[in-house]
N, C-alpha and C positions, 0 to 999 in steps of 0.2 A: 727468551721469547721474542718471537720479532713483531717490532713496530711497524704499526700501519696508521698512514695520515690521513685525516679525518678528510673525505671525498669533496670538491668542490664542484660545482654544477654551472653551469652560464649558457644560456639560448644561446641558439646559431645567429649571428648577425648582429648579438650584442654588442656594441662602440667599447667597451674596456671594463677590466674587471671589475674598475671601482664605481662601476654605474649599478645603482640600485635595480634588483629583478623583483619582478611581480612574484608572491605564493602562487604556484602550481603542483601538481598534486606527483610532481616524478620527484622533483626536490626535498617533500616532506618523506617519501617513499626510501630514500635513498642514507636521510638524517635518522629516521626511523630506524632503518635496519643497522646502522652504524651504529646508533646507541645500544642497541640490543646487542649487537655483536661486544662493543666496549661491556655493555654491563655483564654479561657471561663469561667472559674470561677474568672480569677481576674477579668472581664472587667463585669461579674456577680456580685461580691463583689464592683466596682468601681462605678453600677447606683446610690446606697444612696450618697455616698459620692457628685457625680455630681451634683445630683438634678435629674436625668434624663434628662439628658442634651443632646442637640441633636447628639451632637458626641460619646458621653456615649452609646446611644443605638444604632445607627448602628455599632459601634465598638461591644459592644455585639452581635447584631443579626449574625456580618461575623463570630466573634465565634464558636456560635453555629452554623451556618450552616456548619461550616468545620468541627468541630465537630461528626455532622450528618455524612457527609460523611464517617469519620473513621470509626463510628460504624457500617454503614453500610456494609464497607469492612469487619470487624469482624463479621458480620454476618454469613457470605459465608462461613467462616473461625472455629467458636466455637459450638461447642455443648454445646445446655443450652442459660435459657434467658436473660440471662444477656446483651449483647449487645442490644437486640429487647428493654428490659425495660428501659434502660435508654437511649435509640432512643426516646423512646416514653413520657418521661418527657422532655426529654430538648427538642424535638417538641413542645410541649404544652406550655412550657416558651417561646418558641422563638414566638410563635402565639399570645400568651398574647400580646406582644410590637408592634402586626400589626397596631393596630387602634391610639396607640400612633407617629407612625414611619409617619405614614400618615400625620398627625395634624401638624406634626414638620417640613416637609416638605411642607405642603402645606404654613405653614407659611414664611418660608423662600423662598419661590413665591411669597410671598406678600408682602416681604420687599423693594423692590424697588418703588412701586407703592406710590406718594406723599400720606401723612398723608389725603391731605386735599379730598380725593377723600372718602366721606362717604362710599360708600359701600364696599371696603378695608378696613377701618379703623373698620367695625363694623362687617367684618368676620374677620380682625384681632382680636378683642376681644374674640368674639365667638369662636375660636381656642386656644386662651389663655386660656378660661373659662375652654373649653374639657380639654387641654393639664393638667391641674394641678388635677382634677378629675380623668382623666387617671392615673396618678403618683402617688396619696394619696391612690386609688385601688390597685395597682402595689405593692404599699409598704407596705400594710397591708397582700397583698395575702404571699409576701415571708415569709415564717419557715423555722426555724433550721433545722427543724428535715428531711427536703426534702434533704439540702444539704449536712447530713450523711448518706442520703440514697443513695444519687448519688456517692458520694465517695465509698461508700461498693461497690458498680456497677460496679465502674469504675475499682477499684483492683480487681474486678473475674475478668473483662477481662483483663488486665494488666496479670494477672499470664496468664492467659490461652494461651495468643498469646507468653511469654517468653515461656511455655511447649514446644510450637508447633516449636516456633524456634530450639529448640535443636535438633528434631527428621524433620521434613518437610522438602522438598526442597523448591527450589527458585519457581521452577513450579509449586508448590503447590498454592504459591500465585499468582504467575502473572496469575495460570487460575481462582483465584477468583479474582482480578482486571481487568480481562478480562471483565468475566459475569456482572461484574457492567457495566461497561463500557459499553458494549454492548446493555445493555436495557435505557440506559439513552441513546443512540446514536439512537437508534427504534424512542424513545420518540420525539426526537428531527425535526427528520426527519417524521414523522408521523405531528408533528406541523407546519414542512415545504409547506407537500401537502395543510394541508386544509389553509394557511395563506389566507387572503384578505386584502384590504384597508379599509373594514366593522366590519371586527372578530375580535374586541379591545380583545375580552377573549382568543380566541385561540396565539395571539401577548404576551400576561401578560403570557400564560400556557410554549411558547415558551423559554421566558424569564425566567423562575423559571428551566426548562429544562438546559439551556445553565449556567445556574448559579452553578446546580448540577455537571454538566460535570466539569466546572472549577474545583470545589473542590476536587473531586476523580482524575484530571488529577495530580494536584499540587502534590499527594500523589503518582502516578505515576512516575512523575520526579523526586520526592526524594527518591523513591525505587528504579530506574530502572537506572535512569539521563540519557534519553532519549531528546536528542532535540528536538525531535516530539513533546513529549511531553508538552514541552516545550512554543515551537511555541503556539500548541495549546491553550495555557492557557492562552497568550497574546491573540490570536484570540478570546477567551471565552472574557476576561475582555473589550475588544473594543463593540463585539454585547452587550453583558451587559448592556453595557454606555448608545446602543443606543436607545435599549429596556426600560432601563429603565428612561430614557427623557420620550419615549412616554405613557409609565405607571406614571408618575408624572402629565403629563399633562392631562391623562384621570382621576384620582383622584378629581386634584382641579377641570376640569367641571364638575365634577357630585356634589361637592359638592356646588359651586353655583347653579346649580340648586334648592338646599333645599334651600336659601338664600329668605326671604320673598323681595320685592322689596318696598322700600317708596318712593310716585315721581316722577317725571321724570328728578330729575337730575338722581338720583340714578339710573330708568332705560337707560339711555343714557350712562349710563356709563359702565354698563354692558353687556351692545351691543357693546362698545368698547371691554371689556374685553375677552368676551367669542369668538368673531371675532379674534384677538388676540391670544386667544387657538386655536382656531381651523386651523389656519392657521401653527402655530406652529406643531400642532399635524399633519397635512395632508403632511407637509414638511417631518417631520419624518417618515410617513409611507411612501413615496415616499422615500426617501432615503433606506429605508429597502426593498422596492421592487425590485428598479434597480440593488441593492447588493445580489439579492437570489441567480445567482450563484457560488457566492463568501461564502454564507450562507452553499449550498448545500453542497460545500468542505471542509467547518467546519467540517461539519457532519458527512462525511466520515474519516477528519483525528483524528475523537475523540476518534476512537477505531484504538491506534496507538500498541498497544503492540502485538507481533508474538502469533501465535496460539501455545502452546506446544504440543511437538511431541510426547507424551504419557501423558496425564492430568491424574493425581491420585490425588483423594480429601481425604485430610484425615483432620481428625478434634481429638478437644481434650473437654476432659471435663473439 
């Protein structure tokens, strides 16, 4: 795996390295996205070791999705593809581990449930079965040769946002953290109108929205250290939690539903179970409803940063 050293930053005109710089908002930008690239590749190097282990891969996948977000800001910000390409492999890795992420989770809903109730115990197995199929696929897809191509990636943009820091303002970026922000807050609120007690999809789309917002926010309050900010990102990780209950729950029914039934103990028990979900699940959407205008003011304070009073975009190759 190749090394890559942690970016060093310094104003134009600066008298020498060892003179202390003022916090400005390209430097935390730049520490920000380094961390998140470091923290993704170890928790990417740490799945063999785990086994794929259930905490192994959602530790991965927040990774990578904060990740995503960085590059995403360097989008707004670089000339050249570099950010877009290596958006678009660690997308594709982070997509791989959906159908595992599921299986891990659905099981860990089935761990309460006594042994002795068969048709638990035999999608307990059936989830084992998938889970290890899943993992010996996962571990044969990963090569070397991907994770020196992401490194080479990763150092174009690494330089290219150090260039920009020398010469760019602070405005430069807060009006590309703007535009992000912006259309993931549309999103968001676009998800708001069409919600219902019926639309599990548009609820799941909601939910990937509001997950986006956190991660570009967090990058927000360590550029800006804005308490809006801030707030926000606690309010993002609460709907989150709640979103993502009720996407757990829509998961494991549909995947009882593929479940062949032998019986009638078996189906007696399954009318327990799915009665159970649904009841679970219909609480949760009821709680998300009487919260919509507590939702709607998410929405509004996700785009908490001032509009700059003359936007100039300059970018670097």
């Amino acid at each position: 795996m190749s090394a890559l050293r942690s970016p060093r930053v310094r104003r134009a005109g600066a008298s020498g390295p060892s003179e202390p710089q003022p916090p400005f908002a390209w430097t935390e930008l730049i520490r920000e996205t380094w961390h998140r690239w470091c923290a993704y590749r170890r928790r990417s190097a740490g799945l063999a070791a785990s086994r794929f282990s259930e905490p192994a891969v959602h530790d991965f996948r927040v990774s990578a999705q904060r990740l995503l977000a960085a590059l995403r800001v360097a989008e707004h910000l670089i000339e050249g593809s570099e950010p877009h390409a290596l958006r678009r492999h660690v997308r594709r890795r982070f997509r791989a581990f959906r159908r595992l992420r599921d299986v891990q989770v659905m099981h860990l809903a089935l761990a309460p449930i006594p042994p002795q109730r068969p048709l638990a115990s035999r999608l307990r197995r059936r989830l084992g079965l998938e889970a290890r199929k899943l993992c010996s696929g996962l571990k044969r897809d990963r090569r070397r040769r991907d994770d020196e191509r992401d490194a080479a990636l990763m150092r174009s943009v690494l330089r290219a946002l150090v260039a920009m820091a020398r010469t760019a303002s602070d405005a430069d970026l807060t009006g590309a953290m703007r535009s992000d922000l912006e259309t993931v807050r549309e999103r968001i609120a676009g998800h708001i109108r069409r919600m219902d007690a019926e639309d599990l999809g548009t609820l799941h789309q909601l939910r990937l929205a509001i997950k986006r917002a956190r991660y570009v926010l967090e990058i927000v309050a360590a550029t800006h250290g804005l308490e809006e900010a801030k707030a926000a990102c606690r309010a993002a990780q609460a709907w989150q939690d709640l979103l993502g209950t009720l996407r757990d729950l829509q998961v494991l029914a549909a995947e009882l539903e593929t479940l062949p039934v032998r019986g009638h103990r078996e189906r007696a028990h399954l009318r327990l179970f799915t009665a159970r979900l649904a009841r679970d699940q219909t609480e949760a959407i009821r709680t998300l409803l009487r919260q919509r205008p507590e939702l709607e003011r998410f929405c509004q304070a996700v785009q908490c940063l001032p509009r700059p009073a003359a936007r100039s975009r300059h970018r670097a190759s």
